[in-house]
N, C-alpha and C positions, 0 to 999 in steps of 0.2 A: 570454514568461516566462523567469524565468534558470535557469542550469546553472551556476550556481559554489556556492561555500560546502558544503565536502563535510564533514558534519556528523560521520560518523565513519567506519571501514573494516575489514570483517567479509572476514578473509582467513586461506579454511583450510589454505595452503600446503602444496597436494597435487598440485600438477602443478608442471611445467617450461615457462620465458619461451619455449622452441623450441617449445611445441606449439602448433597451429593454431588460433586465436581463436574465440568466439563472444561477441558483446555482445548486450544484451538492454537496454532504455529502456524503463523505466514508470513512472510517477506515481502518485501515494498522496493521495487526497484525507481532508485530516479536519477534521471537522463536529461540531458542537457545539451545542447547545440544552441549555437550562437547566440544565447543568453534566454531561451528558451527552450521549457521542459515538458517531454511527452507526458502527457492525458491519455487516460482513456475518457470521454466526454459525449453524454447520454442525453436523451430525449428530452428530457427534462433539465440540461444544460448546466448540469455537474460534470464540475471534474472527480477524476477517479486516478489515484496514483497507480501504474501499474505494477500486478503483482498477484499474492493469493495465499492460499495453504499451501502447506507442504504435504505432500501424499507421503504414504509409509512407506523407511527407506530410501526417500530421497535428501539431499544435502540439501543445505540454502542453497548452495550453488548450484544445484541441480533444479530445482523448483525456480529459481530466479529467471534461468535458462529459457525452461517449460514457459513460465509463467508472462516472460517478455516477448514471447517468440507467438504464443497464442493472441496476445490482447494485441500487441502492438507489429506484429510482423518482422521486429528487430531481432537479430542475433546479436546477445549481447558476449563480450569478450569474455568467459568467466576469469582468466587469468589476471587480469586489472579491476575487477570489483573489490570496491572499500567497502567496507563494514561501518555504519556510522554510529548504529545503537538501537536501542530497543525501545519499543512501546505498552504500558502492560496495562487492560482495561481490565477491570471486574466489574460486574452488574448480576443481575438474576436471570438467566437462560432466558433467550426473547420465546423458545419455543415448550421449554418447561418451567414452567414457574415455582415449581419446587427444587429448582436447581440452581447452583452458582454458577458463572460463566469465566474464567479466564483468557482471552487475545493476549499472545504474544506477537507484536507485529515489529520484526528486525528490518530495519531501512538499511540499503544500501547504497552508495555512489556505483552507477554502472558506466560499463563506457559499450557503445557497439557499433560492430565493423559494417562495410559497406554493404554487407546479404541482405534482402530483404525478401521475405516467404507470403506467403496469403494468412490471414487471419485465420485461428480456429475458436469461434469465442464461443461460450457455452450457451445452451435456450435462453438461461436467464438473461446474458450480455446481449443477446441476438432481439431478447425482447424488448429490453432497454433502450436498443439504439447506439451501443457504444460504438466509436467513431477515435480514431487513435484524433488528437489534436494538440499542436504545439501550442504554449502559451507560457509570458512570464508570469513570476510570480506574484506579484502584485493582483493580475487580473485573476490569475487563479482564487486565490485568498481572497478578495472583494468580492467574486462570485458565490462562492461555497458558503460565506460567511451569510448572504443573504437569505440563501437556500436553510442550510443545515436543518436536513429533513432526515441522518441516519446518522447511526454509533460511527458507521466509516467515514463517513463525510467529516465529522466533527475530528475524528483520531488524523485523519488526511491532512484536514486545512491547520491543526494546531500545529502539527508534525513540520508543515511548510513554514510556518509563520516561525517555528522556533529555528528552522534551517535558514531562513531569511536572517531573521534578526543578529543571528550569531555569524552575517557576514561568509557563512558557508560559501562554496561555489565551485560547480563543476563545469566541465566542457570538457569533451572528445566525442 
């Protein structure tokens, strides 16, 4: 699956090119039925696009797979996933502050077949409260918008709002 077509670029220009790098690779799976798109949607009543890193060695396709199949209990098709584009933040390491931060976060169209599995969501998702939930886009985007309380939330809701606006649209 491709890595080009970098769709737009969320940069808080709070560090310096001389400080020591960190990159970070995740994929964003979004899914659609009957004109509404799974969440993951947490305690605090954010939505969450599903998705995540990529582990070492894994493909998008492979991580998208992993990463739809934990949050949301979907099996998604990998044979029919589009490739839409990229998202690239920079900012200063939330956790070192003498370091730059790089997300590459590539969204995908997925589609998934009728399997459905049990959740495997990690401590943190479990602490959260996430909760797989359908919703269109509209309400997603007027939620999040009110919220925007993290880096992901804000790459999430722009990410929708630019999928919206550009008339995008899936179903399977």
């Amino acid at each position: 699956m491709g890595r080009e077509n970098v769709l737009f670029v969320m940069d808080e220009k709070n560090y310096t090119n001389d400080m020591p790098l960190i990159e970070r690779h995740g994929v964003r799976a979004i899914i659609c039925k009957d004109g509404k798109y799974a969440m993951q949607r947490g305690l605090d009543r954010e939505y969450k696009i599903p998705g995540g890193g990529i582990d070492k060695g894994e493909t998008d396709s492979d991580a998208l797979y992993r990463e739809v199949r934990e949050e949301t209990g979907m099996i998604i098709d990998q044979s029919k996933s589009e490739y839409i584009g990229e998202v690239l933040e920079y900012r200063r390491d939330i956790f070192d502050n003498n370091k730059r931060f790089i997300q590459h976060s590539r969204f995908y169209k997925c589609y998934v077949t009728d399997e459905v599995t049990e959740l495997s969501l990690t401590q943190s998702e479990i602490e959260k409260g996430y909760t797989l939930e359908w919703a269109d886009l509209d309400t997603i985007i007027r939620n999040n918008e009110a919220i925007q309380n993290d880096f992901w939330m804000i790459r999430d809701t722009r990410f929708l709002k630019w999928f919206r606006d550009r008339g995008e649209t899936i179903e399977g």
